[in-house]
C-alpha positions as CSV (number, residue, x, y, z in Angstrom):
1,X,7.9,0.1,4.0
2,X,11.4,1.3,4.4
3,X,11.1,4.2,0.9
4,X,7.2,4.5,2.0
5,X,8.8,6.1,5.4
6,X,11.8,7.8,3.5
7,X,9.1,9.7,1.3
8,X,6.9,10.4,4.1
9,X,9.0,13.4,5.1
10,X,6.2,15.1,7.6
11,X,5.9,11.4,9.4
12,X,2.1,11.5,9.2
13,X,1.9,7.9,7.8
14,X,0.5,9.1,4.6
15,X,1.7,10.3,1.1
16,X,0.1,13.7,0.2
17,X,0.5,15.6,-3.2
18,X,4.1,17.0,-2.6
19,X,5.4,13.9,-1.2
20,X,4.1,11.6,-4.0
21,X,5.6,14.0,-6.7
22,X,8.7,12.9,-4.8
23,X,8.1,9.5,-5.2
24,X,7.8,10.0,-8.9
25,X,10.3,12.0,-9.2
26,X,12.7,9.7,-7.9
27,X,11.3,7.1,-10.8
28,X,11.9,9.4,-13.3
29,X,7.7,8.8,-13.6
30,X,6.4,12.5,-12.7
31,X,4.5,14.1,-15.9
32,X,2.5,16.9,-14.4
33,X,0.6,17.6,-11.1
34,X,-2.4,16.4,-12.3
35,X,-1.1,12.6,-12.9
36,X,0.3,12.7,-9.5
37,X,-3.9,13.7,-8.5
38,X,-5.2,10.9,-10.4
39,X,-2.7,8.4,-8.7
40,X,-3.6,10.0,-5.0
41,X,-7.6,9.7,-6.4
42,X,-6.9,6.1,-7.6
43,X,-5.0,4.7,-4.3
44,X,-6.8,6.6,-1.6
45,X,-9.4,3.9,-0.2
46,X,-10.6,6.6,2.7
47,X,-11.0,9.4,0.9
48,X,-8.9,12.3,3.3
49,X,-7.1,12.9,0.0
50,X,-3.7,10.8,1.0
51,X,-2.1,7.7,0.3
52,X,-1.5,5.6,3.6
53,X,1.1,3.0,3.7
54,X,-2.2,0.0,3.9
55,X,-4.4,1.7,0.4
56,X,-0.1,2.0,-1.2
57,X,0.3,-1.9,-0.1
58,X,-3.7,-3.1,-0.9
59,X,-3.4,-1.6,-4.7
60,X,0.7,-3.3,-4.9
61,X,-1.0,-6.7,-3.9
62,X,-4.5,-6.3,-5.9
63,X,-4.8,-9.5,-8.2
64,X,-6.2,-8.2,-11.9
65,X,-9.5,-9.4,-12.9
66,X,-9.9,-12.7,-14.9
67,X,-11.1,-11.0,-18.3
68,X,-7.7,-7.9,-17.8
69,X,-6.7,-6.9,-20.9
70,X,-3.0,-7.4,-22.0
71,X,-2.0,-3.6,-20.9
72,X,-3.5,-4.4,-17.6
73,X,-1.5,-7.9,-16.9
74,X,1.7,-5.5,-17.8
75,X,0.3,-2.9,-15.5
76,X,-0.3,-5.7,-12.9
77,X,3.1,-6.9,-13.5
78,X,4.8,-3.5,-12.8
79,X,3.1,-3.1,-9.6
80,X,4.9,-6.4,-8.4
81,X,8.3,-5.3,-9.3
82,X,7.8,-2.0,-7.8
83,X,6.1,-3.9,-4.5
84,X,9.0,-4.4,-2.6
85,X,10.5,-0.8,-3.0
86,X,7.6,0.7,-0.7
């Protein structure tokens, strides 16, 4: 929780499109404005176009599916290790 606050520079409780190119910035993970859309699309359960701390902590925790293809275990994997930086 402590980066997820550091990166949430207005204080609003949510990532929006600026701070989450921040995020990946800071990985060395930003490609373009667009991926940083798809991630906010892919994480944003309520749909008001931000990532909140609970949708950034649900998809960190999310268990893969039983048939997961290899990519998706490594995938599943990152998330962990990246879990307790937010």
């Amino acid at each position: 929780m402590l980066y997820f606050v550091q990166y949430d520079t207005n204080g609003d409780g949510s990532l929006d499109a600026l701070e989450m190119t921040n995020v990946l910035k800071s990985m060395n993970l930003f490609e373009s404005d667009g991926q940083v859309a798809a991630i906010i699309k892919g994480l944003d359960a309520n749909g008001d176009g931000k990532v909140q701390l609970r949708e950034l902590a649900n998809f960190l925790n999310s268990k893969p599916e039983k048939n997961s293809r290899p990519e998706e275990e490594e995938e599943q994997e990152a998330r962990a290790a990246h879990a307790n930086s937010f």
